[in-house]
C-alpha positions in Angstrom: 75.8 71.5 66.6 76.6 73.7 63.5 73.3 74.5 63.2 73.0 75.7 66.9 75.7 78.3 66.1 74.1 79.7 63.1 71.2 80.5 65.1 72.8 82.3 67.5 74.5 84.2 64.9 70.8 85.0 63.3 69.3 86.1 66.8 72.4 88.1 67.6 72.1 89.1 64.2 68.3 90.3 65.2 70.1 92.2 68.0 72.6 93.9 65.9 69.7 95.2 63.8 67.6 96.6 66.6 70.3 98.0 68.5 71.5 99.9 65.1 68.0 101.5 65.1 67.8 102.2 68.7 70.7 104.6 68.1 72.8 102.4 70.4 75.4 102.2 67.7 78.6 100.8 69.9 76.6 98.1 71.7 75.5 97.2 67.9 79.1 96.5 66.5 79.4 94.6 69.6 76.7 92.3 68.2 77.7 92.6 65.0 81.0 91.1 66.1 79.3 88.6 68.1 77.1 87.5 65.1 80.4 87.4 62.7 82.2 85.0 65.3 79.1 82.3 65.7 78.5 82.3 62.2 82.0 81.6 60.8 82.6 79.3 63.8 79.1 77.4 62.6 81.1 76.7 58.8 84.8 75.2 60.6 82.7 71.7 61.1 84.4 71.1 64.4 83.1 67.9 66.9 80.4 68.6 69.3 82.7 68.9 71.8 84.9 71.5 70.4 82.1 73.3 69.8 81.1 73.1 73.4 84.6 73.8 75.0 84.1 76.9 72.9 80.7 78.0 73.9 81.9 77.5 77.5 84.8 79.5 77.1 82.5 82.2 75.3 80.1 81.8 78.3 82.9 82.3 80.7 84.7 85.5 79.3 81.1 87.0 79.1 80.2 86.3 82.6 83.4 88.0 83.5 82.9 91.0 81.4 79.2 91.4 82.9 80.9 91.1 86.1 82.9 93.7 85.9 81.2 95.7 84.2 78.4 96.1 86.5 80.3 95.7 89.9 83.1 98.2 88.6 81.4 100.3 86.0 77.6 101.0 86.2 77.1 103.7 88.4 72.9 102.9 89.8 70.3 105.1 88.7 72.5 107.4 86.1 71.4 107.4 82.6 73.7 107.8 79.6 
């Protein structure tokens, strides 16, 4: 299950990369963060079910951000 997290850090890793290039700097740390918690999480050697009360608890606070985000935030059809 180690291993699952230190692929998600490389794929969000991926993301930080492009998103640096795309000039969409502040999303990028975002990832960057992202990629820094699943890869330090992937070295604690926690059980398989910590690891997964964790991703569901990442999963959760995401959802609700996304949420948010879009139902409070995004204004439709403006560009930034």
């Amino acid at each position: 299950m180690d291993r699952m997290y230190r692929v998600l850090g490389f794929w969000t890793g991926i993301f930080t990369v492009m998103l640096y290039l795309g000039d969409l700097k502040s999303l990028a740390l975002l990832f960057l963060g992202q990629t820094a918690f699943f890869v330090l999480l992937s070295y604690l050697k926690l059980s398989e079910r910590m690891y997964m009360y964790i991703f569901g608890a990442y999963l959760t606070i995401f959802f609700a951000g996304f949420t948010y985000y879009t139902t409070f935030i995004l204004v439709p059809g403006v560009e930034h």
